[in-house]
PyMOL Python script that loads the backbone (N, CA, C, O; Angstrom):
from pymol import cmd

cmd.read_pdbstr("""\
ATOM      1  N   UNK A   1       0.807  -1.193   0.000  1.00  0.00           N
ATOM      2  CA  UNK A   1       0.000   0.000   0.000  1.00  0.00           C
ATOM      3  C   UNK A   1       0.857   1.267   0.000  1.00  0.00           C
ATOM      4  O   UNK A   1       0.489   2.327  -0.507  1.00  0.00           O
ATOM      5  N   UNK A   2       2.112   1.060   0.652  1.00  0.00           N
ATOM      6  CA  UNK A   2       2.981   2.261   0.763  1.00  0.00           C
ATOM      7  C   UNK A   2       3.446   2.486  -0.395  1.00  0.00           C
ATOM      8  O   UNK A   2       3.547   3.684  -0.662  1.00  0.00           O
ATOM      9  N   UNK A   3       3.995   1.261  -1.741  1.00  0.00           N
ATOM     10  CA  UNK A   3       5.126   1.304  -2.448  1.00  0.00           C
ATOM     11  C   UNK A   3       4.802   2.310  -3.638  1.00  0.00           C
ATOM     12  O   UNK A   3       3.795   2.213  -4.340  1.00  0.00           O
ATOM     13  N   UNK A   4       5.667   3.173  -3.761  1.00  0.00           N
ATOM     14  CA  UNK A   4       5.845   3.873  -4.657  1.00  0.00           C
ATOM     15  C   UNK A   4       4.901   5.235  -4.428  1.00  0.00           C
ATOM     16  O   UNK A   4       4.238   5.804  -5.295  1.00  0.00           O
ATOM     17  N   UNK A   5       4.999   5.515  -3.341  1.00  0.00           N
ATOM     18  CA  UNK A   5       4.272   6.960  -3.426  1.00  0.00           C
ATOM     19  C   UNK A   5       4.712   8.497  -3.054  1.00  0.00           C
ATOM     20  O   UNK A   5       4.510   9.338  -2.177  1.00  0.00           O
ATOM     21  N   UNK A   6       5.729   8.264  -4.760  1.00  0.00           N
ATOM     22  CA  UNK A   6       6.725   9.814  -4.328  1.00  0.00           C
ATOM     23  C   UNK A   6       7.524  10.346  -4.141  1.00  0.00           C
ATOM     24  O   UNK A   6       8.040  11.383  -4.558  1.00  0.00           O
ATOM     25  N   UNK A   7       7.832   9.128  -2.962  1.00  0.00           N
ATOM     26  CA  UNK A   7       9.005   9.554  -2.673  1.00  0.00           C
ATOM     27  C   UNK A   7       9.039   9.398  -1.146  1.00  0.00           C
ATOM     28  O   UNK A   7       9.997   8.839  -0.612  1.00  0.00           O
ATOM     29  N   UNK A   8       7.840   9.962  -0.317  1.00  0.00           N
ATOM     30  CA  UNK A   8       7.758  10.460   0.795  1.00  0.00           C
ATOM     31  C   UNK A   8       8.006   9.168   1.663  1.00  0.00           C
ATOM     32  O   UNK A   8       8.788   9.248   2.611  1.00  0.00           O
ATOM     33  N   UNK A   9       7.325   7.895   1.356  1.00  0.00           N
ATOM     34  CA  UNK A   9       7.444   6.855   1.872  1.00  0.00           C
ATOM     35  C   UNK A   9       8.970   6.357   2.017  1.00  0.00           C
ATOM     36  O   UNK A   9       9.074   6.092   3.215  1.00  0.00           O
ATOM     37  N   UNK A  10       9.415   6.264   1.793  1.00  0.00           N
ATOM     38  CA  UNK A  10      11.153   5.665   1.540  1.00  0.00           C
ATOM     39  C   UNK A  10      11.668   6.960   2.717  1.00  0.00           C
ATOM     40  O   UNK A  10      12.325   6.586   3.689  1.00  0.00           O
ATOM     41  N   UNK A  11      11.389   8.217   2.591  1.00  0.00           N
ATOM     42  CA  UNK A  11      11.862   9.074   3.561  1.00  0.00           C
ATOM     43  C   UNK A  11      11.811   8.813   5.099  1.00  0.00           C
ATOM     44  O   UNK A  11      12.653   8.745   5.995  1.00  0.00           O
ATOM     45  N   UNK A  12       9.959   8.655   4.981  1.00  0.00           N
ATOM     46  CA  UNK A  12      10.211   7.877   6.255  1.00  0.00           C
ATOM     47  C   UNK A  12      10.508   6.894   7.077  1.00  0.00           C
ATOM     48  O   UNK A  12      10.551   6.847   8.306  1.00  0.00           O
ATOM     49  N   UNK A  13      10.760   5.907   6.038  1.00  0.00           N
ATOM     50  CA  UNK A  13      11.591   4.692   6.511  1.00  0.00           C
ATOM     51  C   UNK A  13      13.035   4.859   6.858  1.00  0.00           C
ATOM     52  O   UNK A  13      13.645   4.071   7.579  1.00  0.00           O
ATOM     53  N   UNK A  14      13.589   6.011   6.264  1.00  0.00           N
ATOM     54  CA  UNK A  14      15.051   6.228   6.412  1.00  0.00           C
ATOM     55  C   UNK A  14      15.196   6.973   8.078  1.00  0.00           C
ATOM     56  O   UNK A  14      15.943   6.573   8.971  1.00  0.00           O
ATOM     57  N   UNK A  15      14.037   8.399   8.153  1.00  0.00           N
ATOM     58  CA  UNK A  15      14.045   9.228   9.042  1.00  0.00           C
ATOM     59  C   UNK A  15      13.303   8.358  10.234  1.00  0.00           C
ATOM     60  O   UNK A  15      13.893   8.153  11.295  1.00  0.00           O
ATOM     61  N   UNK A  16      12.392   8.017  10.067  1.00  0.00           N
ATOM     62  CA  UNK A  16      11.569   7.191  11.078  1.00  0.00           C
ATOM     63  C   UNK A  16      12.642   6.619  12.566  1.00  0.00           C
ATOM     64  O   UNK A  16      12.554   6.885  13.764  1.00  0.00           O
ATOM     65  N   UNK A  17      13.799   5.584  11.632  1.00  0.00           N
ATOM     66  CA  UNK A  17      14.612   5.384  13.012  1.00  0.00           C
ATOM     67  C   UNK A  17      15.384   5.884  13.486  1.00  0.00           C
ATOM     68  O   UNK A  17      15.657   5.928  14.686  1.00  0.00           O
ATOM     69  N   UNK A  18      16.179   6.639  12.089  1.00  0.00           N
ATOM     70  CA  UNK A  18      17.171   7.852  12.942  1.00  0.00           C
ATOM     71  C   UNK A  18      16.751   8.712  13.981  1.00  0.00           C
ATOM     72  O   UNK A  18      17.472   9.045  14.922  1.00  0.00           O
ATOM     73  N   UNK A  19      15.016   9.243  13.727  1.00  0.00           N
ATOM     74  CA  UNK A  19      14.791  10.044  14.732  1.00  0.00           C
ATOM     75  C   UNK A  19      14.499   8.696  16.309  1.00  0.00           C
ATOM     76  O   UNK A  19      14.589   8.892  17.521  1.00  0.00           O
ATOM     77  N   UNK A  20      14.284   7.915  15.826  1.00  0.00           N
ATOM     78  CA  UNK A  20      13.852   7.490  17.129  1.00  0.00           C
ATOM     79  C   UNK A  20      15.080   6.976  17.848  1.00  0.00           C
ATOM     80  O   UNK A  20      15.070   6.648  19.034  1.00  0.00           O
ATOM     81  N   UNK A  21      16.145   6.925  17.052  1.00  0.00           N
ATOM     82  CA  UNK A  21      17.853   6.170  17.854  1.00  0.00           C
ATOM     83  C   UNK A  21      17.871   7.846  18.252  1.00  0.00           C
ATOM     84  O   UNK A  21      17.494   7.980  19.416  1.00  0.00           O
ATOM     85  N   UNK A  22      18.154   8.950  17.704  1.00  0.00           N
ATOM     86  CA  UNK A  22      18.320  10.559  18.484  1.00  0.00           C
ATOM     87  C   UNK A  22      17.546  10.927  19.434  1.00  0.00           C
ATOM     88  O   UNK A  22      18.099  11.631  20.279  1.00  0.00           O
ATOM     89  N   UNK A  23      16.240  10.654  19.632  1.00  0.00           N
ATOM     90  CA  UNK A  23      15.357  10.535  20.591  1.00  0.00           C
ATOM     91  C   UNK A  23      16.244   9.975  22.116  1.00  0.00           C
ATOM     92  O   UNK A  23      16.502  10.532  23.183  1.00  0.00           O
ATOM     93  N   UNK A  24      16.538   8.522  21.517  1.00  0.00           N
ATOM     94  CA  UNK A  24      16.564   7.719  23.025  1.00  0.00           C
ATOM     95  C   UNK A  24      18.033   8.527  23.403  1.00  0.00           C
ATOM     96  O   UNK A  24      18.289   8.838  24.566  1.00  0.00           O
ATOM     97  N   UNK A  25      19.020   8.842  22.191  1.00  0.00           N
ATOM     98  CA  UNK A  25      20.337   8.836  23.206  1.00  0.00           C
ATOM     99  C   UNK A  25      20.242  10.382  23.659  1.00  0.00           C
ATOM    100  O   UNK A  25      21.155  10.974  24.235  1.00  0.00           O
ATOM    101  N   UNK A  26      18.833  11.017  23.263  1.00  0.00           N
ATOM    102  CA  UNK A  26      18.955  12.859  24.237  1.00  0.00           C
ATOM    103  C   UNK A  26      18.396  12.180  25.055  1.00  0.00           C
ATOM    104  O   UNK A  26      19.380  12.027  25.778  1.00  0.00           O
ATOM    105  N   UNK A  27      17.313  11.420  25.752  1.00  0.00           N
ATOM    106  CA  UNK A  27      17.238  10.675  27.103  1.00  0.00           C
ATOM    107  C   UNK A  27      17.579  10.270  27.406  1.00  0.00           C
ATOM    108  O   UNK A  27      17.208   9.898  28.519  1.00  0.00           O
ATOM    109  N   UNK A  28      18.874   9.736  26.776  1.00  0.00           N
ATOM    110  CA  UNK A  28      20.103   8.986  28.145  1.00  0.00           C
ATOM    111  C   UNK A  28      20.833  10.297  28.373  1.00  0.00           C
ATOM    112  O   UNK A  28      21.114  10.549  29.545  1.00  0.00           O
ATOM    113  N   UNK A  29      21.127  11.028  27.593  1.00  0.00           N
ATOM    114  CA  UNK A  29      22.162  11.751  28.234  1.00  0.00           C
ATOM    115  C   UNK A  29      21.461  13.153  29.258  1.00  0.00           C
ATOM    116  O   UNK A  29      22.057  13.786  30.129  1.00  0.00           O
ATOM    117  N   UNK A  30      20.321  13.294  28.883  1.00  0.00           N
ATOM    118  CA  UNK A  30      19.657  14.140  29.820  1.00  0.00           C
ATOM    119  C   UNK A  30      19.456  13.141  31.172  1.00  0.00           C
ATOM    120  O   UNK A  30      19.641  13.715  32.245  1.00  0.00           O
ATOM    121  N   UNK A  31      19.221  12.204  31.213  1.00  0.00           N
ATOM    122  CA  UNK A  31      19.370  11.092  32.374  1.00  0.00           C
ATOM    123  C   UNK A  31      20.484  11.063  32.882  1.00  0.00           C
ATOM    124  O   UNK A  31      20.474  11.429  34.058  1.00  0.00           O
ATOM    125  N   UNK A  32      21.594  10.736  32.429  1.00  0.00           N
ATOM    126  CA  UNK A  32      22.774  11.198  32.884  1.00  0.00           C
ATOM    127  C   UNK A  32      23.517  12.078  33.671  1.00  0.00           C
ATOM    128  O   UNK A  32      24.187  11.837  34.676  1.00  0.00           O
ATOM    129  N   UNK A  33      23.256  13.435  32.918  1.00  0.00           N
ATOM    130  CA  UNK A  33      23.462  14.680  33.072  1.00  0.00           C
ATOM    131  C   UNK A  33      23.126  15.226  34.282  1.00  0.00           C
ATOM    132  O   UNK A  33      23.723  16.147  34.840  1.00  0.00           O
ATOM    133  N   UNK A  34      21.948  14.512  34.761  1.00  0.00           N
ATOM    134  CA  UNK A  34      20.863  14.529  35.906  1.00  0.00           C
ATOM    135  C   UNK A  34      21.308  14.127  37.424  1.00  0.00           C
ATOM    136  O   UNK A  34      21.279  14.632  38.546  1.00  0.00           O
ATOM    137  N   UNK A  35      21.839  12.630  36.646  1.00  0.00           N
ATOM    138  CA  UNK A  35      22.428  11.984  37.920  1.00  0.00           C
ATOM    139  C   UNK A  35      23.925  12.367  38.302  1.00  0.00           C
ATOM    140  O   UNK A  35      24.237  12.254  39.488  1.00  0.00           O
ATOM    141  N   UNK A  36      24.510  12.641  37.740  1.00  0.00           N
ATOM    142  CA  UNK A  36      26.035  13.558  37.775  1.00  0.00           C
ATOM    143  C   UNK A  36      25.986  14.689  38.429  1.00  0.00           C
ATOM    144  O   UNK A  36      25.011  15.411  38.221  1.00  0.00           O
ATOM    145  N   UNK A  37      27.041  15.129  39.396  1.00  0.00           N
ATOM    146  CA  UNK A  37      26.875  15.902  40.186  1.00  0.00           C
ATOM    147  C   UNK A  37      27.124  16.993  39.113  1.00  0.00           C
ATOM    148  O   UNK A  37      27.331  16.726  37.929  1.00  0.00           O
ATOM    149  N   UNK A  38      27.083  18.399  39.691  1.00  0.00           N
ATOM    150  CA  UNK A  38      27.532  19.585  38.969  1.00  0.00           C
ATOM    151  C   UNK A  38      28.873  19.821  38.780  1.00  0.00           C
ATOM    152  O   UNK A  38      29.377  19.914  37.661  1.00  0.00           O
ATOM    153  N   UNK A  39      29.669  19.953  40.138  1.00  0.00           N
ATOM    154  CA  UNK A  39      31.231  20.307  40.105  1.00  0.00           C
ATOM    155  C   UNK A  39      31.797  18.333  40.507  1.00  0.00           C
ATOM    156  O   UNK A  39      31.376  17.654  41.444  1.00  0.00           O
ATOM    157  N   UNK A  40      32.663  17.967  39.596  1.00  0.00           N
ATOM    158  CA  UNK A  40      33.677  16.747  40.352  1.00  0.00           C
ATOM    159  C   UNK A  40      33.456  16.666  41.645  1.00  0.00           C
ATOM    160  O   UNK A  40      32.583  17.400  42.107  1.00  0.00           O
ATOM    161  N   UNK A  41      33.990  16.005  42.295  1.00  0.00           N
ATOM    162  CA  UNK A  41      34.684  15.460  43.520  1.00  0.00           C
ATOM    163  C   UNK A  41      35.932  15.302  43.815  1.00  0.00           C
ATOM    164  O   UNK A  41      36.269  14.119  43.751  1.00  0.00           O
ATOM    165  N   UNK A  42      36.873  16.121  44.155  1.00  0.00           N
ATOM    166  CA  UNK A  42      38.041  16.005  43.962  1.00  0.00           C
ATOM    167  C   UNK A  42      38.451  14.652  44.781  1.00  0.00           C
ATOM    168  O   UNK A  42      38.027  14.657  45.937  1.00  0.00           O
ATOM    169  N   UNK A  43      39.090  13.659  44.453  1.00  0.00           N
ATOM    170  CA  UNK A  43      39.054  12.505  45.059  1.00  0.00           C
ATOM    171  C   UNK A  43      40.899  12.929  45.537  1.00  0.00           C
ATOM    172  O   UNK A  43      41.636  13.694  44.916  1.00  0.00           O
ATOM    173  N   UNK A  44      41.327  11.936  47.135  1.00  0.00           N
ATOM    174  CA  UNK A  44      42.193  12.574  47.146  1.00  0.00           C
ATOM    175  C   UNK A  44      43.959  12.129  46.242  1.00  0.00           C
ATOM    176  O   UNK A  44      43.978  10.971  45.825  1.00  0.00           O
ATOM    177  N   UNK A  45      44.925  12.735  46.048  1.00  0.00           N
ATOM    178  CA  UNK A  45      45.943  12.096  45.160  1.00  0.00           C
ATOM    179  C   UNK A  45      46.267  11.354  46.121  1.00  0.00           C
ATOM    180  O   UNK A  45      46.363  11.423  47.347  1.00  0.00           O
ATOM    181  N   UNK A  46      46.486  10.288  44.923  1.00  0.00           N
ATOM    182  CA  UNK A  46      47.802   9.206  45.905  1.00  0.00           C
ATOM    183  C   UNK A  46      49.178   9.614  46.030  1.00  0.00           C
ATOM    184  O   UNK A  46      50.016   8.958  46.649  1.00  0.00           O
ATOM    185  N   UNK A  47      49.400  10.674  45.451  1.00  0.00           N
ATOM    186  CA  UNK A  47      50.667  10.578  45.213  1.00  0.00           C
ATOM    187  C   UNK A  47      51.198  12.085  46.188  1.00  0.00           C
ATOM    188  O   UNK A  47      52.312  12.602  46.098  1.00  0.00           O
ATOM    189  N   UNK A  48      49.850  12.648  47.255  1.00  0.00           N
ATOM    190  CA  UNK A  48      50.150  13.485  48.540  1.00  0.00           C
ATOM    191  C   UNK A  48      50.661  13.254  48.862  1.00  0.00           C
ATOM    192  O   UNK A  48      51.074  12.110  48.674  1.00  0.00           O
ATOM    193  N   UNK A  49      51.270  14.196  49.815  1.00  0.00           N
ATOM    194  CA  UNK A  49      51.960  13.578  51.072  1.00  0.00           C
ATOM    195  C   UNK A  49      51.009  13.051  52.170  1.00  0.00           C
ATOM    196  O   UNK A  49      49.874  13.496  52.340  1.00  0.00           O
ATOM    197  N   UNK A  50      51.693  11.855  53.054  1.00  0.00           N
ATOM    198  CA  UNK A  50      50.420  11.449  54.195  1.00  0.00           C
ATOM    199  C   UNK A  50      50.205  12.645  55.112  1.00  0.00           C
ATOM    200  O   UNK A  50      50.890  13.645  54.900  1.00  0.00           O
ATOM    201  N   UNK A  51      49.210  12.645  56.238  1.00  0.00           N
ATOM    202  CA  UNK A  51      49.248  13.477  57.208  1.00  0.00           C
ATOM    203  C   UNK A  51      50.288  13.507  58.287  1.00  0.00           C
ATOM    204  O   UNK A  51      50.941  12.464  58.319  1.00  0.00           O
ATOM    205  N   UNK A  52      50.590  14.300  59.075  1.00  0.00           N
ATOM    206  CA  UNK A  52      51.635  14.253  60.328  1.00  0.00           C
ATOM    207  C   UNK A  52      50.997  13.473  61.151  1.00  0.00           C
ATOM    208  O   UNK A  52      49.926  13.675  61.725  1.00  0.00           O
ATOM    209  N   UNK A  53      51.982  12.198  61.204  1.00  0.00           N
ATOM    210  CA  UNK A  53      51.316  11.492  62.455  1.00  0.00           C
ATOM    211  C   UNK A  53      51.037   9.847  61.732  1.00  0.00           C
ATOM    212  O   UNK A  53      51.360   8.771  62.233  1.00  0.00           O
ATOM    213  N   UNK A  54      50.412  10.062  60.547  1.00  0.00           N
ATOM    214  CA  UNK A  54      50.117   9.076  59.820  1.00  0.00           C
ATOM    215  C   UNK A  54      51.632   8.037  58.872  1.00  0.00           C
ATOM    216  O   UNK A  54      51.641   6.874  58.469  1.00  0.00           O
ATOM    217  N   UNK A  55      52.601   9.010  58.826  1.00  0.00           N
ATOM    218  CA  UNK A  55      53.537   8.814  58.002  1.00  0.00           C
ATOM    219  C   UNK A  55      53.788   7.364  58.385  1.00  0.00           C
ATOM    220  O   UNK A  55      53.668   7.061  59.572  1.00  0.00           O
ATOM    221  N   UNK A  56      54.296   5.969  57.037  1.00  0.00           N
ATOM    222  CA  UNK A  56      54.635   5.017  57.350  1.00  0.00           C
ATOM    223  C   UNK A  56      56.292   4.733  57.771  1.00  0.00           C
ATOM    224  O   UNK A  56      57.056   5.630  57.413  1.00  0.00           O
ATOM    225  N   UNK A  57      56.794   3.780  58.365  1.00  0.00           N
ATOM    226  CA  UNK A  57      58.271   4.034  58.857  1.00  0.00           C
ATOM    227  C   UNK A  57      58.894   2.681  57.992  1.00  0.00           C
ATOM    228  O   UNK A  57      60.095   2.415  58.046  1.00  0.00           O
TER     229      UNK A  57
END
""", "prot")
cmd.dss("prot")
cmd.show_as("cartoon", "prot")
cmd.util.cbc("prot")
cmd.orient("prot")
């Protein structure tokens, strides 16, 4: 019933999933984006110095 009408049909078979794969990955990354804090966490270096007191001998 679709074949051959135009043109338009074949378009949306092409656009149809692209939009729906662009769809899902702006809701993952707005999901994402969400769960991620704003600023890092500065985690601390390993490669500090220890605290006074803590130092190994």
């Amino acid at each position: 019933m679709l074949a051959h009408q135009g043109g338009w049909d074949e378009i949306l078979l092409v656009l149809g999933p692209i939009l729906v794969i662009g769809g899902l990955l702006y809701l993952a990354k707005k999901r994402v984006s969400a769960v991620q804090p704003t600023e890092p966490v500065s985690e601390p270096d390993a490669a500090s110095p220890e605290p006074e007191g803590e130092q190994s001998a």
